[in-house]
C-alpha positions in Angstrom: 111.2 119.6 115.3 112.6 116.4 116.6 116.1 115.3 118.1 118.7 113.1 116.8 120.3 110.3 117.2 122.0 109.6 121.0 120.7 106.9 123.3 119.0 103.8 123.3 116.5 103.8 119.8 114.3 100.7 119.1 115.9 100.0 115.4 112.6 98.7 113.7 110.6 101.6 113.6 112.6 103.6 111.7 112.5 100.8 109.0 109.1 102.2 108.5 110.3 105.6 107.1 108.5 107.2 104.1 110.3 109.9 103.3 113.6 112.1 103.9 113.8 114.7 106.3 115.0 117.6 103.3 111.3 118.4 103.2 111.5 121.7 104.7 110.1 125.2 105.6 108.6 127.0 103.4 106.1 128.6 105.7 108.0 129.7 108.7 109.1 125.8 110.1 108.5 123.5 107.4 107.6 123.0 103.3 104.8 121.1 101.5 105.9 118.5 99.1 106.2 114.7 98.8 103.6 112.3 100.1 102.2 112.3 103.6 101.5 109.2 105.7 98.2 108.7 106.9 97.5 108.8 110.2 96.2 106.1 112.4 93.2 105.8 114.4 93.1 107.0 117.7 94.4 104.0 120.2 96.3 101.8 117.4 99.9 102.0 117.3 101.1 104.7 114.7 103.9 102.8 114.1 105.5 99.4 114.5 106.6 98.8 118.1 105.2 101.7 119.3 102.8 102.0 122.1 99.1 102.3 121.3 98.8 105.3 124.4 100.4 108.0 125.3 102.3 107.8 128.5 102.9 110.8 131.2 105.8 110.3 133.6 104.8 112.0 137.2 108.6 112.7 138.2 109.2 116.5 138.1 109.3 119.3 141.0 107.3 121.1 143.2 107.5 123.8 144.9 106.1 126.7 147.5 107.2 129.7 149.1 105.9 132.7 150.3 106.3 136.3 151.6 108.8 139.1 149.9 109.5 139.2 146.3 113.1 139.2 145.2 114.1 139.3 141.5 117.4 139.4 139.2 118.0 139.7 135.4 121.2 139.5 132.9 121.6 138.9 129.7 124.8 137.5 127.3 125.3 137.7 123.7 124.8 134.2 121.8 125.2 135.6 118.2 127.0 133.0 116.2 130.9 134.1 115.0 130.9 134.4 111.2 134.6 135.5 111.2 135.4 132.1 110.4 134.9 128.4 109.7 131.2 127.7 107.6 128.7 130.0 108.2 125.8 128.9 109.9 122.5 127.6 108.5 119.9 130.3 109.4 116.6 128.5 110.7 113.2 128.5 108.8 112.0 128.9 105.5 113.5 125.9 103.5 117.2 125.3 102.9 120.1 127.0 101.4 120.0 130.4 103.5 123.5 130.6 104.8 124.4 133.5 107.2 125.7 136.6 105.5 126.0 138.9 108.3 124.7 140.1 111.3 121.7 142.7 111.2 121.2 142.4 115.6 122.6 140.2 118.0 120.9 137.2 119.3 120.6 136.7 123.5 119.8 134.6 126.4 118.1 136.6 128.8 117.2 135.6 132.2 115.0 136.6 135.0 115.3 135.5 138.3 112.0 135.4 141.1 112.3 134.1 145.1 110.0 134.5 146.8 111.1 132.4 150.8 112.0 129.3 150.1 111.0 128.6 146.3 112.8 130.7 143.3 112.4 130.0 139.7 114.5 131.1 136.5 113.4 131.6 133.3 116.1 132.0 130.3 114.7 132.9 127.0 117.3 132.1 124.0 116.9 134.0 120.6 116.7 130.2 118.6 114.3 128.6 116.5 113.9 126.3 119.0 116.0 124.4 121.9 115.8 120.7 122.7 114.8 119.3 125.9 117.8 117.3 126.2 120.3 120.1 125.9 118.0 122.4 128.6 118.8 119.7 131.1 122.7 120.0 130.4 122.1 123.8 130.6 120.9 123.3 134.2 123.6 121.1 135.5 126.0 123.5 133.8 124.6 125.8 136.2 124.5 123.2 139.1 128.3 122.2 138.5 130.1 126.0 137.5 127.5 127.9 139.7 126.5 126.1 142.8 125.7 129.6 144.5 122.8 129.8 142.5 119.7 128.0 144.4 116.8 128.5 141.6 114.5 125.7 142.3 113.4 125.4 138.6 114.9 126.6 135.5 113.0 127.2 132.8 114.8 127.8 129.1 112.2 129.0 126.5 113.2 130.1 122.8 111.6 133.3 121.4 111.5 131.2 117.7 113.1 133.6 115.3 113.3 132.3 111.7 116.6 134.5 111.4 118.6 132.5 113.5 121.0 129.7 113.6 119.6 126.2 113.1 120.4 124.0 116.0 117.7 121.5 115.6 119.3 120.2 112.0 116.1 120.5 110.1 117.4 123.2 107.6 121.1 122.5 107.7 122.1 120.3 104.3 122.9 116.7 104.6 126.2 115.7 106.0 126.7 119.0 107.1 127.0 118.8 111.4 125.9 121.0 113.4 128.1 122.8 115.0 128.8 121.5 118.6 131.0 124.3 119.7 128.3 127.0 119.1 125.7 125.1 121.1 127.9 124.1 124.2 128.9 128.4 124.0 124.6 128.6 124.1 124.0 126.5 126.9 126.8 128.1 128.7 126.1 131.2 128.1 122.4 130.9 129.5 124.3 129.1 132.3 125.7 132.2 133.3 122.8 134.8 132.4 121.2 132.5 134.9 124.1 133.0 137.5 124.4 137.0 137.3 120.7 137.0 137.5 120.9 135.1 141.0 123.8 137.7 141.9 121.6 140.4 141.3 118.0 139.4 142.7 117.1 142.2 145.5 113.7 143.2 146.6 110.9 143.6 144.0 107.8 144.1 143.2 105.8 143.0 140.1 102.8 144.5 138.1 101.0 143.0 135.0 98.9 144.5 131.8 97.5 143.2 128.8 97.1 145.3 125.4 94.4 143.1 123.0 96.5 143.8 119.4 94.5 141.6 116.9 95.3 143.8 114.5 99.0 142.9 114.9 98.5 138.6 114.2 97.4 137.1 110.9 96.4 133.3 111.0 97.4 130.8 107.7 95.0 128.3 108.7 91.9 127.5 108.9 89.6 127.6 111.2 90.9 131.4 112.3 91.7 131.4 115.5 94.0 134.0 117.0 95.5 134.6 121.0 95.5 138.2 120.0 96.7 139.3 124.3 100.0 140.9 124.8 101.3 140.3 128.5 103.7 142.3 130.0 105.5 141.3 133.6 107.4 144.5 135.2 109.7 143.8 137.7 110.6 146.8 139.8 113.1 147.7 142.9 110.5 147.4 145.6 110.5 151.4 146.3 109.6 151.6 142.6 112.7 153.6 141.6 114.0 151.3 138.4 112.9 148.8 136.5 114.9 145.4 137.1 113.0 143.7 134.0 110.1 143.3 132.1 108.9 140.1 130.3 106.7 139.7 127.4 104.5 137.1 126.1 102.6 138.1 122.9 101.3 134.9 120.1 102.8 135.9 116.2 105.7 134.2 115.0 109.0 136.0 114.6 109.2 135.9 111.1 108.7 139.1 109.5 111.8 139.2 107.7 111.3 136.0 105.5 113.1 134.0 103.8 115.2 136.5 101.5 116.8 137.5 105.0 120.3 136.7 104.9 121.0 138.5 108.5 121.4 137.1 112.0 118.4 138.8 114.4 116.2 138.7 116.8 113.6 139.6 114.4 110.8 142.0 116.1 111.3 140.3 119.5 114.4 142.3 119.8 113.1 145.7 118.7 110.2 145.4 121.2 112.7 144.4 124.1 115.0 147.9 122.5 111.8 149.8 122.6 110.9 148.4 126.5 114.8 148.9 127.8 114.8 152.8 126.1 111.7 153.6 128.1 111.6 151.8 131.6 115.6 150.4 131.7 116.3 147.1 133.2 116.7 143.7 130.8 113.7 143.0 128.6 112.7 139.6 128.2 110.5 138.5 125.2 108.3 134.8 125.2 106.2 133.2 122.0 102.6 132.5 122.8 100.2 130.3 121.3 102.0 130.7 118.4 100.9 127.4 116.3 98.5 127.6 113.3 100.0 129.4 111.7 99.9 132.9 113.5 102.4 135.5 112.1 102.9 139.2 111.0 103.2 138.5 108.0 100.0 139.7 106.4 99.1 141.9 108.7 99.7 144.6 106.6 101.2 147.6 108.5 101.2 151.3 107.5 103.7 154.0 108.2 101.7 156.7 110.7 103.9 159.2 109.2 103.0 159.0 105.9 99.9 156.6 105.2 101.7 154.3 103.1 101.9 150.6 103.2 105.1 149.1 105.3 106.8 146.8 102.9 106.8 143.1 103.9 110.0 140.9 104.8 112.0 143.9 106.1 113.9 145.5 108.4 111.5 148.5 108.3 108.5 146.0 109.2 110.0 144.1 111.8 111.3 147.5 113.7 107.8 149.1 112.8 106.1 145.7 114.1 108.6 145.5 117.4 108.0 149.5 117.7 103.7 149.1 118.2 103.9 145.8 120.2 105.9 147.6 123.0 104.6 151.0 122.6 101.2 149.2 123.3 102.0 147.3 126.5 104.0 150.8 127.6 100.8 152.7 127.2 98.7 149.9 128.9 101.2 149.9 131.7 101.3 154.0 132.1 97.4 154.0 131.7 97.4 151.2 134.6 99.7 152.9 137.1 98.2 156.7 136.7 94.6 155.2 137.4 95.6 152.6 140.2 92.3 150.9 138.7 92.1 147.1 136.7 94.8 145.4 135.0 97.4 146.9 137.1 98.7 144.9 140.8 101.5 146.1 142.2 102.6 143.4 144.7 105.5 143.0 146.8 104.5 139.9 148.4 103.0 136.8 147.1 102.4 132.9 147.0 104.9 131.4 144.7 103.8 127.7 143.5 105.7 126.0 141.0 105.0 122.2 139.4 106.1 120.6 137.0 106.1 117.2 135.3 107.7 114.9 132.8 106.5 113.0 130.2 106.9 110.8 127.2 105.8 112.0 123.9 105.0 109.4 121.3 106.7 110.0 117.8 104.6 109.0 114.7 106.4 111.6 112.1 108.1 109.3 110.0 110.3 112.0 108.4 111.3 112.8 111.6 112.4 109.2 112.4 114.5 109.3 109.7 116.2 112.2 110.6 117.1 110.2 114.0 118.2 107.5 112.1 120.6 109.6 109.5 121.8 111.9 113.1 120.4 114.6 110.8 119.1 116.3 113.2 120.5 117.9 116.6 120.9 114.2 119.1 118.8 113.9 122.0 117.5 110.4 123.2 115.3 108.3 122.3 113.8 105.4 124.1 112.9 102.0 122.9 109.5 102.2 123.1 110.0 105.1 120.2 109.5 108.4 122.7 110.8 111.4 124.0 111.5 112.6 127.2 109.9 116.3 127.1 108.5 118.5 130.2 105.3 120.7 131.1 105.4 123.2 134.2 103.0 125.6 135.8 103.7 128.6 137.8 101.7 130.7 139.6 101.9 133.5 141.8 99.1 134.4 144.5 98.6 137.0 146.6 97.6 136.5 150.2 94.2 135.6 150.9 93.4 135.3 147.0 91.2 132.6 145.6 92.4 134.0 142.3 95.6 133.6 141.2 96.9 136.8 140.7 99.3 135.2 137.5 100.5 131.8 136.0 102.9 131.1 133.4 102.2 127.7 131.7 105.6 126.2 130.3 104.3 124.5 126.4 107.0 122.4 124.8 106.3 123.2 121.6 104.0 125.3 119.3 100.7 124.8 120.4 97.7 126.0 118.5 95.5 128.9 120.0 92.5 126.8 119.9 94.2 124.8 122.5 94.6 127.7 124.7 91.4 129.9 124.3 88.9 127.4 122.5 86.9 127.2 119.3 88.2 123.6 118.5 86.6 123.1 115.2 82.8 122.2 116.0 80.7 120.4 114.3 84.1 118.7 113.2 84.9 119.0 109.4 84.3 115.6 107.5 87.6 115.8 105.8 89.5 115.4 109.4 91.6 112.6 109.8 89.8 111.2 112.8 86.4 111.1 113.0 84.7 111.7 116.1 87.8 112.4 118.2 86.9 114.3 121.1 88.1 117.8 121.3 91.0 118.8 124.1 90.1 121.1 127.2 91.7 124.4 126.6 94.3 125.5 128.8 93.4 129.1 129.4 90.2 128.4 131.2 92.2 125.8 133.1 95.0 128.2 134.5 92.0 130.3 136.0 94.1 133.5 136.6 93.8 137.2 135.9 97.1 137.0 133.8 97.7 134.4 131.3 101.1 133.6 129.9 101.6 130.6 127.8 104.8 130.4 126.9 105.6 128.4 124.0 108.6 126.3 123.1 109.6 126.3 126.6 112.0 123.3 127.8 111.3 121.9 124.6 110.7 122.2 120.7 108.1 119.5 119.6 107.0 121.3 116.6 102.8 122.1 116.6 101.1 121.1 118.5 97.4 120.3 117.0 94.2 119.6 118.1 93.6 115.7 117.3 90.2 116.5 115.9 91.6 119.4 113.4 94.3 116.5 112.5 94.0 116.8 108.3 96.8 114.8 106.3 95.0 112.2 104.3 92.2 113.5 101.9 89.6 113.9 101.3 90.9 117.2 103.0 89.1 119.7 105.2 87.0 123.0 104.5 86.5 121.6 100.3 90.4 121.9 99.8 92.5 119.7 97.2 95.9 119.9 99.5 96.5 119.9 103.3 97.4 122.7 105.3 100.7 123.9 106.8 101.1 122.3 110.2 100.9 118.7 110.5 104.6 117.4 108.4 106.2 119.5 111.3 104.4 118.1 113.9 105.9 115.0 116.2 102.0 113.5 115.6 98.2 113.5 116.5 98.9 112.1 119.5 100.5 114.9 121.1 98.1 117.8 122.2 95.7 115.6 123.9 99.0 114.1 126.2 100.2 117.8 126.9 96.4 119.0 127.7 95.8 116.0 130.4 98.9 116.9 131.4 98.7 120.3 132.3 94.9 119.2 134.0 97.0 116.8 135.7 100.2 119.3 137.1 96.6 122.1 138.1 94.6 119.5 139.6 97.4 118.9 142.0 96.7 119.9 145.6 
């Protein structure tokens, strides 16, 4: 899930390609087929010209406030118009799926949170994915046709639903652009969610639950590991009356209509935010999780309460029934909370708000994704000369006064990181198929973040494709657990190099006084 062509690119790498970029998703992001480089050793250069380590770039904001909670949320429409011109290439699943209609409307949603002197904004877009390149525009949109609105740090996250438009190029034919108009009307639109979210912050008070669904999450590769939480944020008036928003964070791709799906939607993210707005009111705001691996409803298998039989697969009927017990499970969680006063349920008005974040440069050693720079196959963001790309981590984190605990943090993943990564139970002893033997296994960032309430929020300022433990790293037979093929994840990955760069990150952005 790489950028195109636009900026300063060190020519000789790309030389080195192996294969075209038409190899595509056949499993939610991307298909099997076609040989697979090999990767290198840990500490050589993956590819000519490139640098043998990863680099982190410390430039990025921080920020602290504290004392009353204020909070805003809008939302704007960003479904594509099919009325005329080419319909646009739907996102996931392989090739050749051209829009046909419209089942539900895509959004930007936004939420809005001051607390004194620091403010954040979070904007979550109903894409595949959105590159780092074009968030940046989004916030000196804001900056230059909103200058009222003083967010410190804008976060733009996309929920990943395969029943989208493609604006990353991977599933949109050769020679076929994307198109620019539709993606300058995204980023404006969010601009101005954004905006009307600052217009209508007012005093506020937050509460948090979790509902454990593993029942609801299915994992396509080995070893199993699933982030089975739901989170739910509810942002009230601060004399309780309404319901400003509430923001979810759950770990299962949104792909439960499959590939036969011809309709633009939101998939089940949107029936769950339906199902939120129907019973508390106020925007609902819906974030991916660790959602690498691959984790999906798809396979879950879902029954009908009302009638014991099984829900078919890739449909309408399982994505509503899907949206329908994700909600309803974080609603009764939140009731249960609020009636008993007791655990899992803080209702603050007043907190610490600490935000940090941090640039860095990712290494790219996909050589399918170089070519897909080269041909400007793919949607153009910049590339430096040493072969990287400009991407961004941030942590947030909300205290209450005279907690050693943090009450909440929301860690800001650009990409699709694998659960492992997050929770643990990193492949151990490693399997001798693995690509690199005796690479040591990354700290998981959940134990890191050290709060009550965890949200990792996937593809957010950013859409690097999985990322993978460097140890579980399998491309090259022989090939892990006894198998005669890879598995899904690492052709749509930017390389091995990357989780262990975005977990010293994040140690680096929390170790921070």
């Amino acid at each position: 899930m790489l950028g195109g062509l636009a900026g300063p690119v060190n020519l000789a790498p790309l030389a080195l390609v192996l294969l075209a970029l038409s190899a595509l998703a056949s499993s939610g992001c991307a298909a099997h087929g076609g040989p697979r480089p090999g990767p290198t050793a840990p500490g050589t250069n993956a590819t000519a010209g490139r640098p043998a380590a990863a680099r982190a770039s410390t430039a990025g904001v921080s920020l602290t406030g504290q004392g009353p909670i204020r909070a805003g949320a809008a939302w704007r429409v960003i479904t594509p118009d099919l009325s005329s011109g080419t319909p646009p290439r739907m996102a996931g699943f392989g090739q050749g799926r051209d829009a046909t209609g419209v089942h539900d409307d895509l959004y930007a949603r936004a939420l809005v949170i001051e607390v004194g002197e620091a403010s954040i904004a979070l904007v979550a877009l109903d894409l595949i994915g959105f590159f780092h390149d074009d968030v940046v525009r989004i916030r000196e949109e804001i900056k230059a046709r909103h200058p009222e609105v003083g967010a410190g740090y804008v976060m733009v996250c996309s929920t990943h639903t395969h029943a989208g438009p493609d604006l990353i190029g991977l599933w949109t034919p050769a020679g076929v652009p994307l198109d620019p108009d539709y993606v300058a009307r995204v980023r404006s639109e969010a601009a101005d969610a954004v905006a009307e979210a600052w217009r209508a912050r007012r005093p506020a008070r937050l509460s948090f639950v979790s509902a454990r669904l593993p029942e609801l999450v299915h994992d396509s590769r080995l070893p199993e590991v699933i982030d089975p939480t739901a989170v739910l944020m509810k942002a009230d008036s601060a004399d309780g009356r309404d319901t400003i928003a509430t923001l979810v964070n759950f770990a299962s791709h949104p792909e439960s209509l499959g590939r036969g799906n011809t309709l633009l939607s939101s998939d089940y993210p949107g029936w769950t935010r339906h199902v939120l707005e129907e019973e508390f009111g106020g925007v609902a705001i819906f974030t991916s999780g660790a959602i690498g691996g691959l984790l999906t409803p798809l396979g879950v298998g879902l029954t009908d309460p009302a009638n014991g039989e099984a829900i078919p697969e890739k449909s309408f009927t399982l994505m509503q029934a899907y949206g329908d017990r994700l909600a309803r499970a974080l609603i009764a969680a939140w009731r249960a909370s609020a009636e008993e006063n007791g655990e899992g349920s803080s209702f603050v008005d007043r907190v610490n708000l600490d935000v940090r974040s941090s640039g860095l440069r990712v290494p790219l050693d996909n050589p399918r994704f170089i070519r897909g720079l080269s041909e400007g196959r793919i949607r153009p963001r910049e590339v430096g000369e040493d072969g990287t790309l400009k991407s961004e981590e941030a942590v947030v984190t909300l205290r209450t006064n005279g907690s050693k605990e943090p009450l909440a943090r929301l860690a800001c993943v650009p990409g699709e990181i694998y659960p492992e990564l997050v929770l643990g139970g990193i492949q151990d002893p490693q399997d001798p198929g693995a690509d690199f033997p005796g690479a040591p296994a990354e700290r998981p960032l959940g134990p890191m973040l050290g709060s009550r309430h965890r949200l990792v929020v996937s593809l957010c300022n950013d859409e690097l494709g999985y990322i993978i433990p460097m140890s579980e790293w399998d491309e090259k037979p022989p090939f892990a657990y006894g198998r005669d093929s890879p598995q899904y994840g690492e052709m749509n990955s930017v390389g091995p190099r990357v989780a262990p760069l975005v977990l010293r990150t994040f140690e680096d952005l929390l170790s921070r006084p």
